[in-house]
N, C-alpha and C positions, 0 to 999 in steps of 0.2 A: 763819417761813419764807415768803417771797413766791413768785407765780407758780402755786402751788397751791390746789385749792379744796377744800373743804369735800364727802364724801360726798353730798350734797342736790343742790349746783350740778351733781355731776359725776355725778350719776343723772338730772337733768330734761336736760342738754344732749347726754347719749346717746342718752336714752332706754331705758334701763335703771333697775328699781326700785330702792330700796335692799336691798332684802332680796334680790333677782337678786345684787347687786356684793357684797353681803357673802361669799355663798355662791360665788359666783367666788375671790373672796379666798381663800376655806378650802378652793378646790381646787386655788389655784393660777393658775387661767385668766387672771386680769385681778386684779394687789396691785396695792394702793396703792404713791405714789410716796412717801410719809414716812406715820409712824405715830407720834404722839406717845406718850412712852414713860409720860407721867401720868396721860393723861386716857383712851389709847386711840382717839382720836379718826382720823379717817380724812383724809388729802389725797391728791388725785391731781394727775396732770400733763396739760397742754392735748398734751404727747405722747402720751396715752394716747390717745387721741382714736380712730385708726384702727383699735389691737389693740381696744378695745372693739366701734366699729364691724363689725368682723369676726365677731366672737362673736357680735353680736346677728344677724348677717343668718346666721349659720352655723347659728343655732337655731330661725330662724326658718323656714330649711329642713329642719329637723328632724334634723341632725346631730347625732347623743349626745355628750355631754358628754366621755367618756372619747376620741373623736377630734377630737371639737374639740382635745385637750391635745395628741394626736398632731400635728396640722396646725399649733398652733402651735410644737412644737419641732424641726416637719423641718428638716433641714439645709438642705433645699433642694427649689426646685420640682416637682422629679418627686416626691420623698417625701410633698408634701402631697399633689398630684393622684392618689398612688395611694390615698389614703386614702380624698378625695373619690370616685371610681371606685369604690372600692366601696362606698361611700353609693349612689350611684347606680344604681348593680346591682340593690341592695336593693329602692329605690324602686320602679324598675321592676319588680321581681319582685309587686314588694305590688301595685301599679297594674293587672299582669296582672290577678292573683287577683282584686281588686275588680269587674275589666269582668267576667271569669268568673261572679262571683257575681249583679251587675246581669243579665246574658244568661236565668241561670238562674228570677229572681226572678217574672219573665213567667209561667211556666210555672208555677210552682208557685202563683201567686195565682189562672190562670186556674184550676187545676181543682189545690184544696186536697184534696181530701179520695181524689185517684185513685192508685192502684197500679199502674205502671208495665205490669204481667204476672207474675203468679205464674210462679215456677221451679219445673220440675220435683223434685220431693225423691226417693229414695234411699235404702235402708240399705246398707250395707255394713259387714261384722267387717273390725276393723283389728286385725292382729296384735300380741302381744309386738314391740318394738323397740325397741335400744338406740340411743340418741343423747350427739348433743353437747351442750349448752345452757348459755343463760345469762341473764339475768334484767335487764329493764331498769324505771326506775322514773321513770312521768313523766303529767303530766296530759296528759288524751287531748286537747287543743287541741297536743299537743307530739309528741303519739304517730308521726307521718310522720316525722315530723325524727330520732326517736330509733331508728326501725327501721332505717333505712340503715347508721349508722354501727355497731349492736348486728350487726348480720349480717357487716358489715366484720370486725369483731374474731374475729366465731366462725367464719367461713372461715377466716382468717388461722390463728388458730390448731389449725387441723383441719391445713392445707395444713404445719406446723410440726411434726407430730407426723406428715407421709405419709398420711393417713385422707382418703378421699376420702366423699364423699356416698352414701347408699345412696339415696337419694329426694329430693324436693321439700321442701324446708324449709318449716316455718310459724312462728304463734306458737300459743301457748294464754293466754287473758285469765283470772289465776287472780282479778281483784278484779271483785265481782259489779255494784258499782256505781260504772258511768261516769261519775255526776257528782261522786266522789270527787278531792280535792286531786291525788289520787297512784294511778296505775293500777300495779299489779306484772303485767307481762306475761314470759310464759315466751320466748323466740327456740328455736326448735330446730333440730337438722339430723338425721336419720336417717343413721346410721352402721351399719357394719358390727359394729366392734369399738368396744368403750369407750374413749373418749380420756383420756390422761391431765389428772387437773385442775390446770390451772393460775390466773395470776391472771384470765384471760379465759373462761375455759370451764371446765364442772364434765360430768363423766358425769349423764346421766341412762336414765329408762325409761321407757317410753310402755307402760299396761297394754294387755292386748287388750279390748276391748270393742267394744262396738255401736254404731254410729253412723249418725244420721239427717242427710243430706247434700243440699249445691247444687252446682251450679260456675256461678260471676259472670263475665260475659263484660266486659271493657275496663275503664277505670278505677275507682279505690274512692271518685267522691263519689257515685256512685249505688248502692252497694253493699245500700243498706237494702232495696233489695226481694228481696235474698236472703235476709237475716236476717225479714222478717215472712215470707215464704215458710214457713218451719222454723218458723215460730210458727205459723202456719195450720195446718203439717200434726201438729204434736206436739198441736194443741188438738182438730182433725180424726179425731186418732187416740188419742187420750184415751190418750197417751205421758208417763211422765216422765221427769226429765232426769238424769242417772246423773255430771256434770261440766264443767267450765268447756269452753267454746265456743273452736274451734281454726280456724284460716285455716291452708292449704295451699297454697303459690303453685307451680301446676302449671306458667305461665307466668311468670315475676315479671319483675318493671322490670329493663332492662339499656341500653345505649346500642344503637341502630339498633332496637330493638323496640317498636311504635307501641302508645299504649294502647289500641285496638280491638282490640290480638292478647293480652292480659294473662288470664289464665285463675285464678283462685282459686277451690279447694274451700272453704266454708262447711260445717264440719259439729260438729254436738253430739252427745254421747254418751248413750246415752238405754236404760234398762232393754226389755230384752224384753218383749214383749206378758203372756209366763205369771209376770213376774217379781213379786212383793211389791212392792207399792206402799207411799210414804212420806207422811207426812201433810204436810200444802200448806205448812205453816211451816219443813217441811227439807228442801224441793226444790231451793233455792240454796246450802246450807250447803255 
């Protein structure tokens, strides 16, 4: 068959490798223009030229693969551009985050080793209370992403069953350790009456116990100097810890509400001063 080249010529004149155009092939993005059916062997077409062109500069912008496929089976211009558009949403969302992160880097190199200001700590009994809840499962580099849409579902269906909010929703972190694959975080909502469980929401009970507490003022990348705070004062107060650690969002994120005005209680639940103390290897269990 003439006109056609050989996988080699038609990876060095794109610029694409051969192991690139195979794996195109097997997804679809860019087949060959004939496949000989003995040898296996690969031909393309000097028409291929542009679609491949396209894919390269598409990846080059870091378009994923599965919209690169979208882009090229739009119907039509507005279909790809929506696609692109939200490529570029993205981008710019990361790009934010990045100068965010650069801004912050200053600070923390000039003076590694300082704490912001100890927060005030707190006891307070928190009563028996029945709740809504429901249980998400995600590594903590995931964990923002996964709170929004987990509180979505457990309103929704509170608001489904007529059960309004008795209080300020939080979560509780039932996995002791953060740098696990997989955190299992509690979402709750303090309720009145027990909601029925459905496939979004399960009844639960929040016991009454004692609790050693913060409140974090504005957003959560600074969050940590409320949580050493509660380590200061549980060490201070030769306290032990009676259960997984609970966020209370007194203020929480909503549209119009700036994150200087964001209010979360930080608090752990923590044995009485006259209480039986446990030995150091069952303090997390």
């Amino acid at each position: 068959m003439t006109g056609l080249m050989p996988i080699g010529v038609f990876a060095r004149a794109t610029r694409l490798s051969v192991r690139v155009l195979r794996n195109y092939d097997r997804l679809g993005l860019l087949v060959p223009a004939w496949v000989d059916p003995d040898t296996g062997y690969r031909r393309y077409s000097v028409d291929q030229f542009p679609r491949a062109g396209l894919v390269r500069r598409l990846r080059e912008l870091e378009v994923p693969l599965p919209e690169i496929a979208e882009i090229l089976a739009a119907d039509t211009p507005e279909q790809a551009g929506a696609v692109i558009e939200r490529h570029r949403e993205r981008v710019a969302a990361r790009a934010a985050r990045l100068d965010e992160i650069a801004g912050r880097l200053g600070a923390v190199l000039a003076e590694p080793g300082r704490v912001s200001g100890w927060l005030e700590v707190y006891e307070r009994w928190s009563a028996a209370q029945p709740t809504a809840r429901t249980l998400v499962r995600t590594p903590l580099s995931g964990l923002a992403g996964a709170l929004a849409p987990g509180f979505a579902r457990l309103f929704a269906g509170l608001a489904e069953q007529g059960i309004a909010p008795a209080g300020p929703a939080g979560t509780r972190y039932l996995s002791d350790d953060l740098d696990a694959a997989e955190l299992e975080v509690e979402l709750f909502v303090p309720v009145a009456r027990p909601p029925r469980p459905t496939a979004t929401i399960a009844a639960g009970e929040r016991a009454g116990c004692l609790l050693a507490a913060t409140v974090h003022e504005g957003g959560y990348d600074d969050i940590a100097t409320a949580y050493q705070s509660l380590g200061r004062w549980i060490a201070e107060q030769d306290r032990v810890l009676a259960g997984p650690a609970e966020e209370r969002y007194l203020v929480p994120p909503a549209p119009g509400v700036p994150m200087a005005a964001l209010r979360t209680e930080i608090a752990w639940p923590v044995r009485p001063p006259s209480g039986p103390s446990r030995p150091a290897d069952q303090e997390t269990k």
